[in-house]
N, C-alpha and C positions, 0 to 999 in steps of 0.2 A: 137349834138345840144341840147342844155337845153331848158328845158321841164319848162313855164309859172307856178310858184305855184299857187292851187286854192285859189282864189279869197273866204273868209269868210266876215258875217258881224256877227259883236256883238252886241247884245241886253243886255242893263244893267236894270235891276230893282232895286233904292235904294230910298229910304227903302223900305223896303216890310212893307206896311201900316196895320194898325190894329193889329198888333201884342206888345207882350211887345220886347223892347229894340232893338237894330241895327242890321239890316243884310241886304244885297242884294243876287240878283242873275245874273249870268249872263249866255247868251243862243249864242252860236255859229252856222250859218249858213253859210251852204255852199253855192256855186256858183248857185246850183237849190233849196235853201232856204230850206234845209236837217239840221234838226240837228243831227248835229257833238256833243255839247255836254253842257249840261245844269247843272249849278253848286248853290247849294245853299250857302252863303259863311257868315261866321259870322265874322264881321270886328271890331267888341269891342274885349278887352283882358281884361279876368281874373284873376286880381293876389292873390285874396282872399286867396287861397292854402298857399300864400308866406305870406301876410299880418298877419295872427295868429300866424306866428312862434314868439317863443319865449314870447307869453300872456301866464297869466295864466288859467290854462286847465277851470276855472269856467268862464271865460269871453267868453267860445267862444258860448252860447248858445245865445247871446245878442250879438257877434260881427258878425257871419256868416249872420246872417239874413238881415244884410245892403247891401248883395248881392241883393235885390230886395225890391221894395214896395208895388207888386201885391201877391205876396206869401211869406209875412217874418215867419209866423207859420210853415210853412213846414221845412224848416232851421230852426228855433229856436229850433222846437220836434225832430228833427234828430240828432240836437248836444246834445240835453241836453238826447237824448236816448245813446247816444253814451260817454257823461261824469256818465252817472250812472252806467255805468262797469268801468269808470277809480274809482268811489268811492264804489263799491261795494255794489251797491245802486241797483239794476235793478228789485228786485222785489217792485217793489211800492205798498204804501199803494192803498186801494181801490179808495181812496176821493181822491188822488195825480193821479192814473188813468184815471180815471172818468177825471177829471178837465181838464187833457190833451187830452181826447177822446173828450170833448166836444168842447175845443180849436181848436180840427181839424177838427170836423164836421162844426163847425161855418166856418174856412176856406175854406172849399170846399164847401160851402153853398153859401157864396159868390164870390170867385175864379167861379165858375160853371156861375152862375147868371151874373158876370162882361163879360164874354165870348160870354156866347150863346146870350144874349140878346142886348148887345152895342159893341160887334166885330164884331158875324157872321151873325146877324138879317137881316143887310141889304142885302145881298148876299141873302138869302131865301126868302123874302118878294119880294125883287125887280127884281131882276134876275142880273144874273154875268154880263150883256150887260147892266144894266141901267144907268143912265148918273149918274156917280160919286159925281156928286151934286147934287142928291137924295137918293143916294146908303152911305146912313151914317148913321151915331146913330139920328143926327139931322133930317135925314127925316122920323128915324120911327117915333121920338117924335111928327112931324107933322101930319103924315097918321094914326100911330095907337097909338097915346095918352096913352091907358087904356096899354097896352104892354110896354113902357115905364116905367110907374107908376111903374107896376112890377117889372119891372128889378133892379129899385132904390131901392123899398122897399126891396126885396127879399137881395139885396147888403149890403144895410144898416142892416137889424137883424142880417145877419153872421158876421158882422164888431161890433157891440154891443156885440155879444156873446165872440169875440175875447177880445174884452176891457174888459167884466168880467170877463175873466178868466187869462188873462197873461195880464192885469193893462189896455194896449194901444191899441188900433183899430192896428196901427203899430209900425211893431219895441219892442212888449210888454216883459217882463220880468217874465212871472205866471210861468214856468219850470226854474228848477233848478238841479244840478245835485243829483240824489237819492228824487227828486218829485216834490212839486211845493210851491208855495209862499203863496196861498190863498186857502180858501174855497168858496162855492157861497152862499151867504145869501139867507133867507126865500125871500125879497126883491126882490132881484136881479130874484131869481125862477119865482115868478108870474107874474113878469113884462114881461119873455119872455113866461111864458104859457098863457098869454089873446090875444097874437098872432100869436099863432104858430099855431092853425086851418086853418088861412088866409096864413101862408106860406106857409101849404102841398097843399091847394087849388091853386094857385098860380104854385106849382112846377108840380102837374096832370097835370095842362095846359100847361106849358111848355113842359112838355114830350108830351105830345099829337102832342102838333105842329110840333116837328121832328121825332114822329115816321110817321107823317101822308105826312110830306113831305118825307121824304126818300122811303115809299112806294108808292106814288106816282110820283117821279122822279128815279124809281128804275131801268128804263131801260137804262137813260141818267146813274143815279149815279153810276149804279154798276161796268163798267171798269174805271169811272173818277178818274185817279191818284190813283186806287190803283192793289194790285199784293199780291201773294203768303206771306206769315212769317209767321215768328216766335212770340211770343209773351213771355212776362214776368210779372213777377210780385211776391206779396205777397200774402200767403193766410192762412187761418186758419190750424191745426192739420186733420180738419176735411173736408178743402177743399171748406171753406167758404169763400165770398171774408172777408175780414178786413183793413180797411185803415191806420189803426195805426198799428199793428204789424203782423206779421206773420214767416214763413217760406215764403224759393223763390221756386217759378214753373215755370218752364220754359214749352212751349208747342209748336209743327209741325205745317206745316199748316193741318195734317190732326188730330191734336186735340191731338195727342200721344205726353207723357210725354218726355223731351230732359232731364229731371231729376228734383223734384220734393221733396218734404221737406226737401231742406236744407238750414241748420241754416245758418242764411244770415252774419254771422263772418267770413264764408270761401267762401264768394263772391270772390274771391279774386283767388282762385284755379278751378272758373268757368267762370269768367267773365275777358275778359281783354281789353285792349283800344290800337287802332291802331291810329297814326298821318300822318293826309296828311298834305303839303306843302300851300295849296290855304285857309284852315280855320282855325281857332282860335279854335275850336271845332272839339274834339278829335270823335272819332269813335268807339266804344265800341263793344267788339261780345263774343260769349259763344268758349270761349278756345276750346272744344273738335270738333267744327265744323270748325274754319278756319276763317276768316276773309270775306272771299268770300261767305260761309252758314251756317253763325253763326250773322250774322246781326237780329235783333229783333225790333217790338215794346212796347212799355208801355204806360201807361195812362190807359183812361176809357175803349177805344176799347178792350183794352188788358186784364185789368181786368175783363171785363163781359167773355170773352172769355176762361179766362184758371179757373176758379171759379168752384166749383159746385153747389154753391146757394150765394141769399145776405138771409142775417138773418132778413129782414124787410119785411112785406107780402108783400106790395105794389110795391116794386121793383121790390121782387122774383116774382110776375107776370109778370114786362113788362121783366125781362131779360128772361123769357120762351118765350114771344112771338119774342124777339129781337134774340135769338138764333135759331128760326125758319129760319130766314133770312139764316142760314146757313148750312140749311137740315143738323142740326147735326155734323157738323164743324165748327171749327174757322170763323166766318166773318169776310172776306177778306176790305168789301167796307170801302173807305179812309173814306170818308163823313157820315158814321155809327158813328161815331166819336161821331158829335154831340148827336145823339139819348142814344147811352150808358151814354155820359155824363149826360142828364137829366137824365136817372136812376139814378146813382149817387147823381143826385142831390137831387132827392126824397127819393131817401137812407137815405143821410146825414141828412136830413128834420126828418123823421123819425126817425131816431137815437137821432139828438136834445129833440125830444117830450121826449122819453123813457126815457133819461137820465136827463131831467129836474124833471121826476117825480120819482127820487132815490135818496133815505132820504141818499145817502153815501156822497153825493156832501156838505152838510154839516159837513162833520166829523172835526175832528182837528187835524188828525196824518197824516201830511201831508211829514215826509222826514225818509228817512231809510239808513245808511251807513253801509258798510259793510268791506271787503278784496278790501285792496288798490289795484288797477293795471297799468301796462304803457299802455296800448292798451284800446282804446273804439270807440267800431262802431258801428251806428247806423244807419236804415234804416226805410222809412217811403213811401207809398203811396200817394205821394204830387198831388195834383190837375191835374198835366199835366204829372206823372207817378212815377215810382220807381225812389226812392232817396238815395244815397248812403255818407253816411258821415263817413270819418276812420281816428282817430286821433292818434299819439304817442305821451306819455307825460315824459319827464325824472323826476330824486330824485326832483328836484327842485321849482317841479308841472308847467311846460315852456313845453307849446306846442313845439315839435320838427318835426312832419311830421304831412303834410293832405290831406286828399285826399277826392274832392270832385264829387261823378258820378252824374250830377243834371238829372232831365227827362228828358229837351229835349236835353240834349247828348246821352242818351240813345237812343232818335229817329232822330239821327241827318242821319245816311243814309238812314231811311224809308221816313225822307222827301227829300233827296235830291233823290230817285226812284221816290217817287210824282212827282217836280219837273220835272223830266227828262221824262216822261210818259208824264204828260201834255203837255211840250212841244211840243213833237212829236207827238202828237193826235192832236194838235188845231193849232200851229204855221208852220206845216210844208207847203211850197207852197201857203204861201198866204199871202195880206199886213197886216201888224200887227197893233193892232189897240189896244186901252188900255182897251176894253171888255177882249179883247185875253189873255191880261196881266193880266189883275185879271186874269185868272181862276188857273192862272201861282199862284198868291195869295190867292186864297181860297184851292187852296189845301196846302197848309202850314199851313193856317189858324185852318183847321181838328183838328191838331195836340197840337191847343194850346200854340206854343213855346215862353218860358219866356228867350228870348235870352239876358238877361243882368242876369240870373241867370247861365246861360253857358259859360257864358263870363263876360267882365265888363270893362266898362268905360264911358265917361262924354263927351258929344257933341252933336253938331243938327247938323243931314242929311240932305241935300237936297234933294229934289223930283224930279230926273231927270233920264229919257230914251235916250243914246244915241245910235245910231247905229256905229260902228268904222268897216273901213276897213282892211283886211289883214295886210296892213302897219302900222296901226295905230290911219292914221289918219281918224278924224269924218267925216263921210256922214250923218249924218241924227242924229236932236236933237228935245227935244219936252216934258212938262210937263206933270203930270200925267193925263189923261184924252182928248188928245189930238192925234190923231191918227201921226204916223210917218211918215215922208217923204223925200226924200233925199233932200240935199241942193246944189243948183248950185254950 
């Protein structure tokens, strides 16, 4: 006699709100409201890879970056690192350097500031349960005004450092292949040094507020959506972090090297990318461990973590005390996330200062060519992690291959582990309710993911939760913010 198949229902989450660009998730229950199995799933396609073939190798530092609006400098600095070995160009002058280190400091000045203050503010201020219509960027502006202020401000001077240094707030043109387009005038200098005291002040405070909540929600934060890895990243000769260029380290969860300065051109012989069937985003893991324990994160967590120091005092203090959190090992917590990020941020704060006051930034020898080649890869620290850009270029100068690893492909199974963790910590055995479902969204949230730079295409989601039965069909619909319930 045949045996009833278990009865499932499915929880769909689309879009996962606050994030950049499209993705859902969806949470399978069983008969006793058991997850079975919780999926983060990116439903945009990127065909950017295909879209360069056959431009010429010098357009791609200005055509890549239309992959996104929240981070086009990260793309722009990776291709145009990556067409200065196709021209032989890769030792930059100082001032072509400079221009570009400061290009990306302003990015992640801003990138940071857009994040923590008008994505994940509400979630910290309000609590993961409070009513969605207060739980927004609009309710902090309401409650806490001066915090607001900040956020724009701090937004707006990385997006101004961006326009002088590559022409555009976005989408800008200052890197080229073998250096850059411009110098920074006397002008331009002092106009960002009468308010750069106001930024670093500004960024203390923000760091303050998530180191002060993560130690104070440390006994709810520390299993919340997170577990065991790997981590990646770039870092100096000397084992400094660097956001702009480095060597790749890789590291254990117990802090021990998985292998460690190498030249990130043979990414390629350590690094490889596995495809499932349910996402548009690939899977990526370290060749020598398998697929299974070679998964990894990047970003800020990952950076403070596999580092030996930042080169800027202010940081290099809170990352001593941020690494405390992990008696001396890697920190594991998802939601640490935020806190390393402000370091970062008062990193890159600091770094601005430095470099606005170096008489190199006005030079005039701004491009170097050298020994032509078909191959150029470049790799960069982008705001939400290690960035992988590899092109091939035939006699013709016609992009013919590219291949692109953005960050959050990089973290694409550490968030679907968040994911699936949350799940079964908060959803299992009980009605679901769209507190529940955030938390399902802040822990993706951690992560940062710029899912239209993983992906890519052009459409509005709908905001909708439905529950579907084993069959198929819907039992139970309901918008965001609205607790579920089944339907006659």
């Amino acid at each position: 006699m045949a045996t009833a198949a278990p009865q499932t229902r499915k929880i769909v989450i689309e879009p996962v709100t606050r994030v950049e660009g499209h993705g859902k998730v969806t949470i399978l229950l069983d008969e006793e409201r058991k997850v079975r199995q919780a999926r983060l799933h990116i439903v945009e396609f990127r065909g950017f890879e295909r879209f360069v073939q056959g431009r010429p190798f010098w357009e791609a530092p200005v055509l890549v970056q239309r992959l996104c609006g929240i981070c086009p400098v990260s793309h722009h600095l990776a291709a145009a690192k990556a067409m200065d070995w196709i021209v032989g160009g890769e030792r930059l002058t100082p001032t072509a350097e400079k221009m570009r280190r400061l290009m990306h400091y302003g990015q992640t000045l801003q990138s940071h500031a857009l994040h923590f203050f008008h994505l994940v503010s509400p979630d910290l201020l309000f609590g993961f349960d409070a009513d969605p219509v207060e739980r927004n960027v609009v309710g902090v502006a309401r409650k806490f005004p001066d915090l607001a202020v900040q956020g724009v401000m701090l937004r707006k001077y990385g997006q101004e450092i961006i326009k002088a240094t590559a022409g555009k707030k976005i989408h800008g043109t200052g890197a080229i292949p073998g250096g850059g387009n411009k110098n920074l005038s006397i002008a331009e200098r002092d106009g960002f040094l009468k308010d750069i005291e106001q930024m670093l002040e500004w960024s203390r405070g923000a760091l303050k507020i998530a180191a002060d909540y993560t130690a104070e929600h440390l006994a709810d934060l520390a299993d919340f959506g997170s577990f065991v890895s790997n981590h990646l990243g770039l870092v100096r000769e000397d084992g400094a972090m660097d956001l702009y260029h480095g060597n790749l380290r890789a590291v254990d969860a117990e802090g021990k090297a998985i292998f460690d300065q190498v030249d990130y051109r043979k990414y390629l012989e350590y690094i490889e990318e596995e495809v499932k069937p349910w996402s548009y985003m690939k899977f990526p893991f370290i060749r020598s461990l398998g697929p299974d324990r070679g998964w990894y994160r990047v970003g800020p967590l990952a950076r403070v973590n596999i580092c030996d120091a930042i080169d800027t005092p202010e940081a290099e203090k809170a990352r001593a005390a941020f690494m405390e959190l992990g008696g001396g090992k890697p920190v594991q917590v998802t939601m640490a996330y935020h806190w390393a990020r402000m370091i970062e941020m008062l990193h890159a704060t600091e770094k601005i200062r430095d470099l606005l006051n170096d008489p190199d930034l006005q030079g005039e020898d701004l491009v170097v060519t050298g020994e032509r080649r078909p191959v150029g890869i470049g790799l960069i620290e982008a705001p939400r992690g290690t960035l992988f850009h590899h092109y091939e270029v035939n006699d013709r100068d016609q992009i013919v291959r590219c291949n692109l690893i953005v960050s959050t492909t990089n973290n694409n199974t550490p968030m679907n582990r968040a994911v699936e963790k949350v799940a079964r910590d908060h959803l299992e055995g009980v009605e679901v309710t769209e507190g529940l479902l955030n938390r399902i969204e802040v822990a993706i949230r951690a992560y940062d993911p710029c899912l239209s730079c993983a992906t890519h295409a052009m459409g509005r989601m709908p905001l909708v939760v439905e529950v579907v039965d084993a069959e198929g069909q819907r039992v139970g619909r309901g918008a965001k913010g609205v607790s579920l319930s089944a339907e006659a």
